[in-house]
C-alpha positions, 0 to 999 in steps of 0.5 A: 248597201253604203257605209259612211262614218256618220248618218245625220238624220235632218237637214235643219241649222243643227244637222247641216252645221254639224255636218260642215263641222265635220267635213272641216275635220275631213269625217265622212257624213250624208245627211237625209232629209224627209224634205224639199230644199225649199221647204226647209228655207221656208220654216220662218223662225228667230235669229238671235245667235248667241257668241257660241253659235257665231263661232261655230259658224266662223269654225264652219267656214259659213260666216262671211254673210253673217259677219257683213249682214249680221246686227250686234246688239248689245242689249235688249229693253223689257216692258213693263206697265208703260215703262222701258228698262234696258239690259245692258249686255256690254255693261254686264257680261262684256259680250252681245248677241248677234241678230241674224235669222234661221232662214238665212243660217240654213242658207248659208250652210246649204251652199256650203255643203252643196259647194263642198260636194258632201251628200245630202238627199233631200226628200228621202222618205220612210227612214228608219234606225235599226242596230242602234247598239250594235258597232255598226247601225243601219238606216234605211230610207227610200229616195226617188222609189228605190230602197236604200240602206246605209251602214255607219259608225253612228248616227246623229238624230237632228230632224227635229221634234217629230222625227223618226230620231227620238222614237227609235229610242225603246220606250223603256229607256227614253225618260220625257219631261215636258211643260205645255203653255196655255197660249201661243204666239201669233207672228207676224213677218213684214218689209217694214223697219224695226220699231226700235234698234233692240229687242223689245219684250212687253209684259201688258195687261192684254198679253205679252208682246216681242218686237224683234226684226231680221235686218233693219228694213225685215221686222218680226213681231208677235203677240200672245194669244189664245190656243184656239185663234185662228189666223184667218180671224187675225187681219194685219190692221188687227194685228198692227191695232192689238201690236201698237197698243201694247207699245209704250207710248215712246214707241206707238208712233215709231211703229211702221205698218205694212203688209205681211209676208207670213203669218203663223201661231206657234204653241209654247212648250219645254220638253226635254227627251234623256237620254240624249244618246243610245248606243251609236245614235245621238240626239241633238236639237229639237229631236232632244228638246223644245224651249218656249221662244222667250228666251231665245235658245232653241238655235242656240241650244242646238248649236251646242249640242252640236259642238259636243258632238263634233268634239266627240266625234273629232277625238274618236276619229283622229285620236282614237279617244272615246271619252268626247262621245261618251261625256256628250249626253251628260254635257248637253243635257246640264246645258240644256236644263239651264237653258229650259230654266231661263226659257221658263223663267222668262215665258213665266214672267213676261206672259198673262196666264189665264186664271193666274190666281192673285198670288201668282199675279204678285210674285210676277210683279215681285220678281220684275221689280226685284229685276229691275232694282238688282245689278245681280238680278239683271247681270244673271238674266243678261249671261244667260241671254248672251249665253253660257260657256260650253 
């Protein structure tokens, strides 16, 4: 039997950047992985990184790459029956976000935990929580055949929306609050340049549609579908064909098409699991909620988590102080409830719903001219877009 300080649970951006954190505070930590290396830096998603997350990195010793490859925007565009109307974040909150994508995140802190030497055992199967309100919890796992067991002080739950995290919560306990959407996003990832220097979202008669990029020869579109699409029914001329005519006219010619590098349909759901802390076991990330990609919070949202946490456990091991630890699930949890807000907010404004009654289909409209036409409504969408303070 082992003992570590802390077991995190998830070898994704939130466990391994709260694990970098906390081997710059010197706190002993091994982070399991049901996964391989390359399955992890095989899950394709966004990449737009609020100022808060940028920071963690920096603090983690993990930005060189960000800050050379990273692409400030300062702004994003939304569409609207034919029309571009441009947020200004600089103009309306003084700050931007950064462009960098998940994949390469996760890259960036996996060489560091491997040049730090800190454990991660990758492909660890069958783990389980158990003593979860005792002073010393237990996880036990197998790796390569060979049971293992490991006692800690606590146990930080980062393995996403399915792991074994959120379940070893008892049902009599764990509260759950969740919003299923009636469409998906179908994406697509290709080596062609980005339509445009910024973000565009399309709010079109035929569906929503998001033109974004991970570098400037790297773009990820997506378009809004039906539940029951299949990607096999999705050829990339059908895909480029439905993309370019849901543009604006200014932009239709802009568009460069090239073969796909991956496609993927991804439903859209809030959810949000309280609390986000029994006994020694902390939730963060998607093991503790689920925001639709519209707003562009899930990395965010889990990074703050994690800087909650690593403040909380900072102050319990080198101050003695527990009040970090215990003030954490509150604190996430009011973060992450503005955050489910404007996710909401902006999949309910930008999306076609099917059957949407006529009522609905003119408050959306209402909402969009009232957006635009308002400094207050456009600087409120703009510092929730960049981010709120932790």
């Amino acid at each position: 039997m082992k003992s570590v300080s802390v077991v995190i649970i998830g070898a994704g951006p939130a466990g391994l950047l709260l694990g970098q954190l906390l081997q710059t505070s010197g706190i002993e930590t091994v982070i399991l992985e049901q996964r391989s290396p390359d399955y992890v830096l095989g899950r394709i998603r966004a990449g737009v990184l609020e100022q808060g997350a940028v920071s963690l990195m920096r603090q983690a010793g993990c930005s060189e790459r960000m800050d050379k490859e990273g692409i400030v925007h300062h702004g994003t565009a939304l569409m609207v029956d034919g029309q571009m109307h441009r947020i200004d974040f600089q103009d309306l909150t003084g700050t931007s976000v950064l462009v960098y994508g998940q994949t390469e995140v996760t890259r960036d802190l996996m060489d560091a935990r491997t040049a730090s030497g800190a454990p991660t055992l990758y492909e660890a199967e069958d783990v389980s929580l158990s003593d979860l309100d005792s002073p010393r919890p237990t996880v036990r796992f197998r790796k390569d055949g060979i049971e293992q067991t490991i006692t800690c002080d606590f146990i930080a739950g980062c393995d996403g929306f399915h792991g074994v995290s959120r379940r070893s919560i008892p049902a009599h306990i764990l509260k759950t609050y969740e919003r299923v959407y009636p469409f998906g996003w179908l994406g697509l990832l290709s080596d062609t340049p980005p339509v445009d220097d910024e973000l565009i979202y399309i709010n079109h008669p035929r569906g929503f549609a998001l033109c974004s990029m991970r570098s400037h020869s790297r773009s990820r579109y997506y378009l809004q579908c039906g539940l029951d699409e299949k990607i096999k029914d999705w050829s990339d001329e059908r895909f480029w064909d439905a993309l370019q005519d849901r543009l604006p006219a200014s932009h239709q010619d802009r568009l460069v098409r090239g073969p796909s590098i991956e496609k993927s349909i991804a439903p859209l759901r809030s959810f949000v699991a309280e609390p986000m802390r029994y006994g020694q076991l902390f939730l963060a990330g998607d093991a503790a909620h689920i925001v639709p990609p519209t707003g562009a919070k899930g990395l965010n949202l889990a990074a703050s988590d994690v800087y909650y946490l690593w403040k909380g456990l900072e102050d319990f091991y080198h101050h003695g102080q527990s009040g970090g630890l215990e003030a954490y699930a509150g604190k996430a949890l009011a973060r992450v409830w503005k955050a489910e807000r404007f996710s909401w907010w902006m999949t309910t404004m930008l999306h076609q719903f099917p059957g949407q009654p006529a009522f609905e289909s003119k408050m959306q409209q209402a909402e969009l001219a009232y957006l635009f036409s308002s400094r207050a409504a456009m600087t409120a969408l703009a510092e929730n877009y960049v981010g709120l303070p932790y």
